[in-house]
matplotlib code that plots the C-alpha trace (Angstrom):
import matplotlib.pyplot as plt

x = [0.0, 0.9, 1.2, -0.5, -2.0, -5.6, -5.6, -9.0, -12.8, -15.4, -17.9, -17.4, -14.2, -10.5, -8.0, -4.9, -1.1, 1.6, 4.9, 3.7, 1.1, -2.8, -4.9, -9.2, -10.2, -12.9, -12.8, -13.4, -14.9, -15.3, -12.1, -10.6, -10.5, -9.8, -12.6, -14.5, -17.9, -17.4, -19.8, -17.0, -14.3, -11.7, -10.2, -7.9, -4.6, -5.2, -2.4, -3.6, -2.8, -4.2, -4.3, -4.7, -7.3, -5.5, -3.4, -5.7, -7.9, -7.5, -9.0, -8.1, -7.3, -6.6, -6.4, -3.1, -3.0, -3.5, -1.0, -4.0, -7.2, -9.4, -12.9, -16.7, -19.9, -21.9, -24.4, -26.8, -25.8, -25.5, -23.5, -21.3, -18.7, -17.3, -13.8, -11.8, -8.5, -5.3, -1.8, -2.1, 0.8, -0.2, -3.9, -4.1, -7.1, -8.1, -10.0, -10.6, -11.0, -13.5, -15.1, -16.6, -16.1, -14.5, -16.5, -14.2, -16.6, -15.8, -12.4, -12.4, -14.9, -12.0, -9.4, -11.6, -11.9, -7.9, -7.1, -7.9, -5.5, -2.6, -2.4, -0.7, -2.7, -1.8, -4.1, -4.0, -5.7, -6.2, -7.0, -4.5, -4.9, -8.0, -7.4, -8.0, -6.4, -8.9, -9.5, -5.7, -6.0, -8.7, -5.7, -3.2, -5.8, -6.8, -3.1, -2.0, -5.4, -4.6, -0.4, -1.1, -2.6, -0.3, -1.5, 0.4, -0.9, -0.2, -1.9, -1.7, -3.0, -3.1, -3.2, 0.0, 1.7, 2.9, 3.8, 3.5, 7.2, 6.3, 3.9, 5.6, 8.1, 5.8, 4.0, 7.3, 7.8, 4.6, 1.1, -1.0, -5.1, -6.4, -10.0, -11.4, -15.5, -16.5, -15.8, -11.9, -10.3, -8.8, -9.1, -7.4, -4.4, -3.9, -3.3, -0.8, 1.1, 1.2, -0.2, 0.0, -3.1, -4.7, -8.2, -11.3, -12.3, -16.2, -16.4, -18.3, -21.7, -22.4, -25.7, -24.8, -21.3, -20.4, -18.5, -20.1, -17.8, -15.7, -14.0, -16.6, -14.5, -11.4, -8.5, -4.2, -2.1, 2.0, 3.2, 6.0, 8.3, 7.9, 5.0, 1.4, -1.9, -4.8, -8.0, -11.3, -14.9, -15.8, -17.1, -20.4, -20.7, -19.1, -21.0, -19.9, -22.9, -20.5, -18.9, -19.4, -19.5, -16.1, -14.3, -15.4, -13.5, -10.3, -9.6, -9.6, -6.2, -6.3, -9.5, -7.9, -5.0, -6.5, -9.1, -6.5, -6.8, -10.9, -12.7, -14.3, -12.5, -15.3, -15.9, -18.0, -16.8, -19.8, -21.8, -19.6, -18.4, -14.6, -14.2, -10.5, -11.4, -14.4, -11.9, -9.2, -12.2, -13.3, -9.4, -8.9, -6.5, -8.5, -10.3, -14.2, -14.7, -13.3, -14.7, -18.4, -17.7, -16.6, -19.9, -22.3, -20.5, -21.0, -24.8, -25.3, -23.9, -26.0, -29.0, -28.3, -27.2, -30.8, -33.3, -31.0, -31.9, -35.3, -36.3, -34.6, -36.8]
y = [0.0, 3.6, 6.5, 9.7, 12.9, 13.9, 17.3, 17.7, 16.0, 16.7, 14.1, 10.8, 11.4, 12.6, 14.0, 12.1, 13.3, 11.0, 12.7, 15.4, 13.6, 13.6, 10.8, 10.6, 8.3, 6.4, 4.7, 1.2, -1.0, 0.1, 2.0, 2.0, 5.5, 7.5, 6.9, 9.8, 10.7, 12.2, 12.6, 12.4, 9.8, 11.4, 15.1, 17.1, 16.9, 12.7, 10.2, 7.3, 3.7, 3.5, 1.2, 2.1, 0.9, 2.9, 5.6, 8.7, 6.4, 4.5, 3.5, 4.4, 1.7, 2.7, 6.6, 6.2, 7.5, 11.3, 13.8, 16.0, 17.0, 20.2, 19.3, 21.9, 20.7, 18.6, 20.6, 17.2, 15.8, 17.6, 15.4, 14.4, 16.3, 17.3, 17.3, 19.9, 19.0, 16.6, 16.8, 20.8, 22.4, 25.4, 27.1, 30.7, 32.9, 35.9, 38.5, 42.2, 45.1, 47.0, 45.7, 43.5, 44.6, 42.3, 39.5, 38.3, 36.0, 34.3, 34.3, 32.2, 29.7, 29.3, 28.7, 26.1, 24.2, 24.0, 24.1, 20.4, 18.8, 21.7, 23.1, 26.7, 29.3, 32.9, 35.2, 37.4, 41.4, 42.2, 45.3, 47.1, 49.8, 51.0, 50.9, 54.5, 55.6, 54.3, 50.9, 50.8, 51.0, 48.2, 46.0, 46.7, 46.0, 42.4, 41.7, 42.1, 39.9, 37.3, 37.3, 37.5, 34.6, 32.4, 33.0, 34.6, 38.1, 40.0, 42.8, 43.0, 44.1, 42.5, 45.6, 47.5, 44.7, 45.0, 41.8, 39.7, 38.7, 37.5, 35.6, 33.6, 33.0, 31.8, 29.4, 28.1, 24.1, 24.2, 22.6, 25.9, 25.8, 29.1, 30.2, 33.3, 34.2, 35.8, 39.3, 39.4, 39.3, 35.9, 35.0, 38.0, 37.4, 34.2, 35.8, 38.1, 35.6, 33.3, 34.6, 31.9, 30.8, 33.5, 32.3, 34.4, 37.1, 38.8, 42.5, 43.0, 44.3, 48.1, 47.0, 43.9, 45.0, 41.3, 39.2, 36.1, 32.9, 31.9, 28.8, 25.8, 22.9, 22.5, 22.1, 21.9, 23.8, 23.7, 27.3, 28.0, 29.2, 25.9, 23.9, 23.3, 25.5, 23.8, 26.7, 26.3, 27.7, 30.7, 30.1, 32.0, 30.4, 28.1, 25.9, 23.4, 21.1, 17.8, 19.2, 19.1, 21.6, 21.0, 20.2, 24.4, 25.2, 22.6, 24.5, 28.0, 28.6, 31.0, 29.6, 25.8, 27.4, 29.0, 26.1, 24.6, 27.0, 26.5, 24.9, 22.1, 19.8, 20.2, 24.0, 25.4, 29.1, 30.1, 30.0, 27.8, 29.3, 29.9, 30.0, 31.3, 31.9, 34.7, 36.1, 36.5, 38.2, 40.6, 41.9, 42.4, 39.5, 37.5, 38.9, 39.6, 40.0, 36.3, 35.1, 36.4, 34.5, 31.5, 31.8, 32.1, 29.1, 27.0, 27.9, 27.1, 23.3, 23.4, 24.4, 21.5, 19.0, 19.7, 19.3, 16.3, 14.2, 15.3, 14.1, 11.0, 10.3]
z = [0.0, -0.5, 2.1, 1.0, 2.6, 2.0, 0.6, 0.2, 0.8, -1.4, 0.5, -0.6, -2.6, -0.8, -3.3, -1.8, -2.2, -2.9, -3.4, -6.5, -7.8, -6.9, -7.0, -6.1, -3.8, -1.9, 1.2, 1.2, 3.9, 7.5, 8.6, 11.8, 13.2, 16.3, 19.5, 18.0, 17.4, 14.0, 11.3, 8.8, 9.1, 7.3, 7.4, 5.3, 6.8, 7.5, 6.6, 4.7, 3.4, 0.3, -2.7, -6.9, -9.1, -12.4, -12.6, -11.0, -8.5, -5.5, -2.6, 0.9, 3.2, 6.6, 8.5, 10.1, 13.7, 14.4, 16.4, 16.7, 15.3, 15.1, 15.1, 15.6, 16.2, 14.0, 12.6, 11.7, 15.4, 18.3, 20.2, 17.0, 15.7, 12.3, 11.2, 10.0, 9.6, 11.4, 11.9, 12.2, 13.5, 14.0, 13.9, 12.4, 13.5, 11.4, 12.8, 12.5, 14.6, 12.1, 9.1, 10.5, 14.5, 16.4, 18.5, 21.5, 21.8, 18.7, 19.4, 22.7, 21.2, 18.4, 20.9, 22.7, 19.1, 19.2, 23.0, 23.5, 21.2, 22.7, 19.2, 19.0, 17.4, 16.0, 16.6, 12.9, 13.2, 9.4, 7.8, 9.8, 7.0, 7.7, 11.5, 13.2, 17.0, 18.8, 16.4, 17.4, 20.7, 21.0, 19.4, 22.1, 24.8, 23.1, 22.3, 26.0, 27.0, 24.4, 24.7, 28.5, 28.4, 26.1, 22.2, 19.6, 18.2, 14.9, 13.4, 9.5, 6.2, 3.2, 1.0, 2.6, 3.6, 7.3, 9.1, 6.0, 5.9, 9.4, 9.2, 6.5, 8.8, 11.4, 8.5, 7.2, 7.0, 9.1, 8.4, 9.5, 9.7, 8.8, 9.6, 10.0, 10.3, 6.6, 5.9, 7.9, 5.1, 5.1, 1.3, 0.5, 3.2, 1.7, -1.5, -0.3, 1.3, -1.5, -5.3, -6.3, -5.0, -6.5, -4.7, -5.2, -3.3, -2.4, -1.1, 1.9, 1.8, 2.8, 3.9, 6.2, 6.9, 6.5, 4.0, 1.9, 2.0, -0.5, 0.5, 0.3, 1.3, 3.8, 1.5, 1.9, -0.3, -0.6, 0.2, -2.3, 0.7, 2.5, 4.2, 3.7, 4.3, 5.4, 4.5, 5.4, 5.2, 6.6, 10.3, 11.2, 14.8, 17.1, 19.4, 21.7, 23.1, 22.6, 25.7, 29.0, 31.1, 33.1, 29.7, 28.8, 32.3, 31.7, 28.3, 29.2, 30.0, 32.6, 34.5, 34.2, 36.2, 39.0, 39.6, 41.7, 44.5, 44.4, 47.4, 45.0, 42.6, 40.1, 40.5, 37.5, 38.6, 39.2, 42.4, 44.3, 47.5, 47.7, 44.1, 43.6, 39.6, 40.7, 43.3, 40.9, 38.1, 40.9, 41.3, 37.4, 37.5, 35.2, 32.5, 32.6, 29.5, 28.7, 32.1, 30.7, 27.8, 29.5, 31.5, 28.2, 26.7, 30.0, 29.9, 26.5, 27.2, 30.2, 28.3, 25.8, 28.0, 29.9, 26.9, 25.5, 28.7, 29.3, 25.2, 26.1, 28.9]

ax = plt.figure().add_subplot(projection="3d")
ax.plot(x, y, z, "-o")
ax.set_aspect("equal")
plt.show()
């Protein structure tokens, strides 16, 4: 059998990479995966065993094992999950301060896609060119929240160029996830970094102020300057109602921290008495605004977790 890397899924075909050459494949038989609740059994990014049929086709034989994964919420199963992409080295984040205005909220829910599986993220601020003194100050305040806490922050712009030649350095040799919700500016990052991908851009609309996605299906590309780029589909939201609620507190990095010092083992940070986590938000040591977050997340799995049980009965 041969050893290839899935590139792309289109559903029931995987465009698989062997050395330079592409070949389209189908999974054959009942593979054995990862103990994972996933609607789709293989992601971009997988290593495979797979066999030809002729010179372009084959058929995938096994999903070798995984050093990580990056998976959201099944959108046909709520307690399933969907694959994005494996073997990711590194998880890039674009967001915006303006154009659209940032969501912190989306932000955290990212990291707690990529927090499980300890995968580093970068933490892009496009459109830097259109930023104003105040836009600019809302980027220092989020980049000493978010490097404070252990992520890696950039601002950029695609159209003047600053911190490009960085951030190629930080992709180099690397296999980077990049997602973004529609409207950052991601496509048009991407083609900055790398022309050569020269992938299709939408303006945003004046009247909704947001952007209409242009990437349909996860998909890895070889950067010219070294190392692969796994793009995916514009995120709208993030939900989490496959976790429960202590795996929400374990992967904020900050809260996971202080729950040592807490009264309880399983402290929800909350309305538990001698909670070091609320002590340490009432003196400023630990963000509100992420804490607040943290709290609407946890309800929402709550909420879910409730009417699951109670349809079941």
């Amino acid at each position: 059998m041969i050893t290839g890397v899935v590139i792309k899924s289109t559903g029931s075909w995987y465009i698989v990479r062997c050395a330079d050459k592409l070949y389209n494949c189908r999974i054959v038989g009942k593979l054995r995966l990862d103990d994972l609740k996933s609607t789709n059994p293989i992601a971009v990014g997988d290593r495979v065993l797979f066999t030809l049929e002729n010179e372009t086709e084959g058929q995938i034989n096994e999903v070798l094992p995984r050093d990580n994964y990056v998976v959201r919420q099944s959108p046909r199963k709520k307690h399933n999950v969907h694959l994005i992409a494996s073997n990711v080295d590194l998880a890039v984040l674009v967001v915006t301060i303006v154009r659209p205005d940032v969501k912190t909220g989306f932000i955290d829910r990212f990291l707690l896609m990529t927090e499980p599986y300890d995968i580093p993220v970068l933490i892009v601020f496009n459109k830097w060119d259109i930023y104003k003194p105040k836009d600019k100050e809302h980027f220092e305040y989020l980049e000493s929240l978010y490097t404070g806490i252990g992520y890696n922050v950039l601002y950029a712009s695609a159209i003047t160029g600053e911190n490009l030649n960085l951030i190629k350095d930080i992709l180099k040799d690397k296999t980077s996830l990049i997602s973004g919700q529609s409207g950052v500016g991601k496509t048009s990052l991407l083609n900055a970094i790398e022309p050569t991908l020269d992938l299709k851009t939408f303006q945003i609309s004046d009247y909704t102020g947001k952007g209409q996605h242009t990437t349909t299906f996860a998909e890895m590309t070889p950067l010219t300057f070294g190392g692969d780029l796994i793009d995916t589909p514009g995120i709208k939201s993030l939900a989490f109602n496959h976790f429960e609620v202590l795996d929400v507190a374990h992967n904020f990095k900050e809260i996971f921290e202080a729950s040592d010092a807490c009264k309880y083992n399983n402290c929800t940070h909350r309305n538990e008495p001698k909670c070091a986590v609320k002590e340490l938000v009432e003196m400023g040591e630990i963000n509100e605004i992420r804490y607040n977050n943290y709290l609407q997340i946890v309800e929402e799995v709550e909420d879910q977790n409730y009417w699951e049980r109670h349809n079941d009965i």
